[in-house]
N, C-alpha and C positions, 0 to 999 in steps of 0.2 A: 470710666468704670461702667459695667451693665449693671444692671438691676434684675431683681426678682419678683414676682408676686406673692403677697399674702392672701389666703383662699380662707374665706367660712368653712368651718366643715356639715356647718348643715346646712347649707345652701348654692354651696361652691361660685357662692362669687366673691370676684378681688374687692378685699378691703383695704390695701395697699400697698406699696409699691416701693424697694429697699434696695440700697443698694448693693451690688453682690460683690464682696471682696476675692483678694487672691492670695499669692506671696507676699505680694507688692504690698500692698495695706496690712499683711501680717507681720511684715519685718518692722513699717510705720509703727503698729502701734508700741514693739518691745521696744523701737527709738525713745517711743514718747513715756513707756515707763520707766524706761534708764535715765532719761533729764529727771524723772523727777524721783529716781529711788532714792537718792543719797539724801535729798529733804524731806521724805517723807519718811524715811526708818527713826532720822534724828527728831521726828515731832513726836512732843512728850506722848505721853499716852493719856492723859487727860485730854490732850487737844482732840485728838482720835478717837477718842470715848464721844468727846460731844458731837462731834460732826454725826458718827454714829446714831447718838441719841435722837439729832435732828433729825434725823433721814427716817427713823424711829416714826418719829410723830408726823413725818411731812406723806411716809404710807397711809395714816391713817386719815389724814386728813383730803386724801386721794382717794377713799379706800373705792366709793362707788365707780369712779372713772377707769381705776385698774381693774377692778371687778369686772366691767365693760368690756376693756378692752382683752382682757381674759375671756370672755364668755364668746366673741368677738372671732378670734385668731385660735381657739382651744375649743371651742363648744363645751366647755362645761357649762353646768346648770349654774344660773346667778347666785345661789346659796353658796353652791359646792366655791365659786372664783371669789366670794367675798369673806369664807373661809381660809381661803387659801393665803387672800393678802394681810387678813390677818395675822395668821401662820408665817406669813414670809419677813412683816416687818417685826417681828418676836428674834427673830435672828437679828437684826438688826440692834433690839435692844439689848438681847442676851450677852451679845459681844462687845457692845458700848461698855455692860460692866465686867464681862471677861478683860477687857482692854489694858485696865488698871490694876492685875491683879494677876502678871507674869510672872512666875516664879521662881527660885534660885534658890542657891543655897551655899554657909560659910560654915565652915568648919579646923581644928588641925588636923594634920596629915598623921595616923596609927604611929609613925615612925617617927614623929617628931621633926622637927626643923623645918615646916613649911606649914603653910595657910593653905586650904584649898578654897577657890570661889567658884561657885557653878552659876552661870547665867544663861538665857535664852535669846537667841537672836534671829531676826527676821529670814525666812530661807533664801529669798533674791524674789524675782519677776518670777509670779504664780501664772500661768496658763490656766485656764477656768472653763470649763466646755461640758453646755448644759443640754438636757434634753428637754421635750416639745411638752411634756403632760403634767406638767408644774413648774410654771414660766415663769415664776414671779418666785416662790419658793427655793427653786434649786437654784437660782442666781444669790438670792441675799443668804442660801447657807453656808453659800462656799466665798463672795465678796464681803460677808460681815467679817469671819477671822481671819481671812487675809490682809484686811485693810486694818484690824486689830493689833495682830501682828506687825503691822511696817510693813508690811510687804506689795509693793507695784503689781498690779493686772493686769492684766489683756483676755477675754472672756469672748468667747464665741458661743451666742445663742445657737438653739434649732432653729433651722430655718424655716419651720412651721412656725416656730411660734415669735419671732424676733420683735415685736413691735412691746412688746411687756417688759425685755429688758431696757430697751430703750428709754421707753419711760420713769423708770427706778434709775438709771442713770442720769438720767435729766434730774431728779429728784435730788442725788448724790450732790451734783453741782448746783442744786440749790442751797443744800443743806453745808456748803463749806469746802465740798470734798477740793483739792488742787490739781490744777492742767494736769493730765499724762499721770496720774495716779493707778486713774482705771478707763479701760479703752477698749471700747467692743471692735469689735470685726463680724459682719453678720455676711454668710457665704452660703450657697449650694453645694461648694465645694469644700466640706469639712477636713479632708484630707491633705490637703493643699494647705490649708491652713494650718492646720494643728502638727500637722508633719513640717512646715515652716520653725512652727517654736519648736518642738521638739528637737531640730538639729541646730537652735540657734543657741553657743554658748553661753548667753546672757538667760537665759530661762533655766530656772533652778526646779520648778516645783510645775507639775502637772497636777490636775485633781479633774478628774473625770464622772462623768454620771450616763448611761449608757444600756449598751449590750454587753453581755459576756463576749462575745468576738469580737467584738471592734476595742474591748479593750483589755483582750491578748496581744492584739496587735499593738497599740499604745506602750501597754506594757512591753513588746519588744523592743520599741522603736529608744522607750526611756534608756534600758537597759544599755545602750550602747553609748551613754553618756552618761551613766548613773544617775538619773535623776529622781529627785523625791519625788516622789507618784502616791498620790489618794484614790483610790477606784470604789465606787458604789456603782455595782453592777445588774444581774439578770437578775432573779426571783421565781420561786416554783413554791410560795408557802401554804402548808398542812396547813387547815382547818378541823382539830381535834375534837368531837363531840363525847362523852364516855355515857355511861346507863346510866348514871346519877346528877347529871347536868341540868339545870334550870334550862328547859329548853326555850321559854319564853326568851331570857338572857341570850342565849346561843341564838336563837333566830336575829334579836335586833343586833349583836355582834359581827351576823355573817353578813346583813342588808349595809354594815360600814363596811368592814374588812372586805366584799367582794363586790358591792356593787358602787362606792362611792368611785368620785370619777371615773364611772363605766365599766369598774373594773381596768383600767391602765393608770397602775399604781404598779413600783414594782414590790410594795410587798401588800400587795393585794390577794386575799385567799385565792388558791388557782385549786384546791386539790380537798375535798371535802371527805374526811373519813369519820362518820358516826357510827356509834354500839351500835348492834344489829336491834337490840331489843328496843331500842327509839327511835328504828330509823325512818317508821313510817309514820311516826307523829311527827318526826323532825321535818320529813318531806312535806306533809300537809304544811305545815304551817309556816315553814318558808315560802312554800309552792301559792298560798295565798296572800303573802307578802309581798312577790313577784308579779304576779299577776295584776296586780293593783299601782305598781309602778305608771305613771304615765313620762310617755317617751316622746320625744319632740323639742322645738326650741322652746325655753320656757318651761319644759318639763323638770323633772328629777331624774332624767336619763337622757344626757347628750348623745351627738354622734361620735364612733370612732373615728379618729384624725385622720384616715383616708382611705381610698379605696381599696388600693391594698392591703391597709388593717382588716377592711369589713371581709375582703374575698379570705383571708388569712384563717381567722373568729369561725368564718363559716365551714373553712372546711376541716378546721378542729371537730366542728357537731357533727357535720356530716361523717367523717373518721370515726366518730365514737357510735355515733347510732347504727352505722353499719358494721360493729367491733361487738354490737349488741345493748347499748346503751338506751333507754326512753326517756323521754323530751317527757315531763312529768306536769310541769309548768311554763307560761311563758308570755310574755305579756306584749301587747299592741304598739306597733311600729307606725308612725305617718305611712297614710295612704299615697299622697304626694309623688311618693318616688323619689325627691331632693332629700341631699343631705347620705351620709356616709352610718346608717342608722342599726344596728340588729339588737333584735328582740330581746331584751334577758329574758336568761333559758336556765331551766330547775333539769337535770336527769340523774335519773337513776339507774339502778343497775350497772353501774358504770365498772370495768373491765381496769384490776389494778395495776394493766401493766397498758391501758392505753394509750392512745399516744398525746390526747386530750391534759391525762393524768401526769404524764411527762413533757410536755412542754408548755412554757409561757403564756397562758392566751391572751392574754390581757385585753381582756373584754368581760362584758356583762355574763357570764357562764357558770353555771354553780355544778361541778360532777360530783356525785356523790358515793363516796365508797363506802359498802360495810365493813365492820371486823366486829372480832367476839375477843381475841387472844391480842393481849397487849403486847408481848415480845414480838410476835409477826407484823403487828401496826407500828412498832416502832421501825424494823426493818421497813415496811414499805415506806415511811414520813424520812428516811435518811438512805431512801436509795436515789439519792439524787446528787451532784455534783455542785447545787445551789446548796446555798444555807442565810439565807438573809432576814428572812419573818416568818414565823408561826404563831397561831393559835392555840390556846387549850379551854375548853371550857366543860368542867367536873366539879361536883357536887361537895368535895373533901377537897380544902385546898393544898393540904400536903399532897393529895395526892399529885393533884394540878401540876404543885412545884416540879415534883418528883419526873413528867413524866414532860414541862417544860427544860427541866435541867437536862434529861435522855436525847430531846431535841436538837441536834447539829445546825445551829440557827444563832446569827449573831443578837437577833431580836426577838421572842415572845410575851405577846398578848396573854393574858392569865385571866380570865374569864371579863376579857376586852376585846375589841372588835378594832382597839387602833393603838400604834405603837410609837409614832410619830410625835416627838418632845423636843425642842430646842437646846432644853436643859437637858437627855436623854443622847449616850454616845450612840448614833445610828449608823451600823455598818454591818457585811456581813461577812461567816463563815465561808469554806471552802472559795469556789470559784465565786461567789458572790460580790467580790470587793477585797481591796485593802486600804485597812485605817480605817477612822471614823471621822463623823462628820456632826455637829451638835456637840452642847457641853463645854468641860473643859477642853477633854479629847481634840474636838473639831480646833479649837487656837492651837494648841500643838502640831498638828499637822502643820502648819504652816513656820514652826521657828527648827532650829537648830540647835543644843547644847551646846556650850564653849565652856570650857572649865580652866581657869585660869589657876599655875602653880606659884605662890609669893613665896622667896625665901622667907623664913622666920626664927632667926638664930638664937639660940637658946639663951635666956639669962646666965 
């Protein structure tokens, strides 16, 4: 088999060295989750709770080493990675007690002569296919309710980030998990792979985390086998500011919502629309918040994950300042020249139809839009094809409500800066995704209704 390397992204040197799978290893691992599906659906769900549980506490008892190797393989800041694994074994626990508490239901049939039983059942071998900017997270969100569920894995890390599922897997098998339950595959060649289970008919369930185009195409490929598909997709989320807003609140809301990890979150504020009448206090006093970021390894602004992220970032700013936008704020990059680094950037002036304003940047970027008239700010926050996270932060929280529930967005922050809960169903509107992921919601994704009819002849 070849192998691949794992790159720093602020320093681009290899930190290790993986092996790169194909078909060949994709068709291996759905072997090795069908030996072991039929004992692994039938294990109680106490037993599967605990393992859970263990794996729970064997994150935490990792948490600096994952942190590490998080900060490592991802460049995030050691806060941001030791948050993260926080975050990621929470899934873990959440689903330990989701485990035991599948629901059904018994009733007579309106018509008399029959019992109805409704129960939930495992969907089959889950496909699991994560991305690079929350390595540890978007594995145990999508492996805790599978593995809750009964239901067999097979998980294909980003090949940026592969070394962090690894280790959570090794964890898994410490913690009890059994042979062939859950089975990575780490590839350069995502497609090869994922397009392996997809036409394999022992693979019931896809759950994807992604781009919007890679997973239209996913979603084609399902479709022709019907398969249950989970998609947590693109992101393009408003940052609503109104004239009666605690702007203090608003500024430390948007320094999470837009600049934690780098800003490559995807629901990370991309799209900044403040009252006209606070926009220049709002500027100032993010624009001094920004500026005081210090950026570097060890800093509170990693790099983006590669060169072509950073040439990407850049030429969104360069797009908008020449569309008419100014660079208002912006804070200091290593001199160095290593590492995959750009500056967060405050502007203003920013053009509601530019292209900054319309696509993804998922970088450190704050654009800033005014408005005065709330029906046209609502048009501009829903002319977009995403709906996955926004913001609102106003003074009146009915209004707040009022102008989050207007919001085409399967998630809003309400004078919060983060939306991200375990216990919270995370998914989004329009092209943004289908299903949820988190909660109850997230275990159901992975089972199936079966409603069984008992005759019941009448006394």
């Amino acid at each position: 088999m070849s192998e691949f390397t794992v790159d720093d992204p602020a320093t681009g040197e290899i930190i290790a060295t993986v092996a790169d799978g194909g078909p060949a290893e994709a068709t291996a691992a759905v072997d090795a989750a069908e030996r072991a599906a039929r004992g692994w659906a039938r294990t109680p769900a106490r037993a599967r709770s605990e393992i859970l549980h263990r794996a729970f506490d064997l994150m935490l008892r990792d948490k600096e080493k994952l942190a590490a190797l998080i900060v490592s393989e991802n460049g995030k800041p050691l806060a941001d990675a030791r948050g993260e694994v926080s975050y990621a074994a929470e899934f873990f626990r959440w689903y330990a007690e989701e485990a035991v508490r599948t629901d059904g239901s018994y009733g007579p049939s309106p018509a008399g002569g029959t019992r109805t039983l409704v129960t939930r059942r495992p969907v089959g071998i889950a496909a699991l296919v994560t991305p690079w900017n929350f390595p540890a997270a978007m594995a145990t969100r999508k492996i805790g309710p599978a593995l809750a569920a009964g239901c067999t894995a097979v998980l294909k890390p980003a090949a940026e980030t592969p070394l962090t599922a690894l280790a959570i897997a090794d964890l898994l098998t410490e913690a009890g998990l059994p042979d062939g339950v859950l089975t990575l595959v780490n590839s350069t060649d995502a497609g090869s792979v994922v397009g392996t289970w997809l036409a394999d008919a022992r693979v019931r369930k896809i759950s994807f985390t992604g781009s919007t185009r890679v997973g239209r195409l996913l979603l084609g490929q399902a479709a022709e086998r019907v398969v249950n598909t989970s998609m947590e997709l693109g992101g393009n989320a408003p940052f609503v500011v109104t004239a009666d807003a605690d702007l203090d609140a608003a500024v430390d809301g948007a320094m999470i919502a837009k600049f934690r990890n780098g800003g490559q979150a995807c629901t990370a504020a991309n799209r900044f629309y403040v009252h006209a009448d606070v926009a220049d206090d709002f500027l100032a006093r993010l624009g001094k918040r920004v500026e005081a970021l210090t950026v570097g390894s060890g800093g509170e602004i990693g790099p983006l994950i590669s060169a072509k992220a950073l040439d990407g970032v850049t030429a969104l700013v360069d797009s908008a300042v020449a569309a008419g936008a100014r660079i208002v704020a912006r804070a200091d990059i290593p001199a160095d020249g290593k590492g995959h680094f750009f500056p967060p950037t405050v502007l203003a002036d920013v053009p509601a139809d530019a292209e900054i304003v319309q696509e993804e940047i998922f970088g450190p970027v704050a654009p800033v839009v005014t408005w005065r008239d709330e029906r046209e700010l609502l048009d501009l926050v829903n002319d977009t094809e995403m709906g996955l996270a926004a913001y609102v932060y106003a003074g009146d929280l009915q209004h707040a409500l009022r102008l989050g529930e207007a919001i085409e967005a399967g998630m809003v922050g309400i004078n919060r800066g983060l939306v991200s809960d375990p216990a919270a169903p995370f998914g989004g509107l329009k092209q943004s995704g289908v299903g949820r992921e988190g909660a109850r919601e997230g275990l159901h994704e992975y089972t199936e209704i079966q409603y069984l009819s008992v005759d019941w002849p009448e006394a």
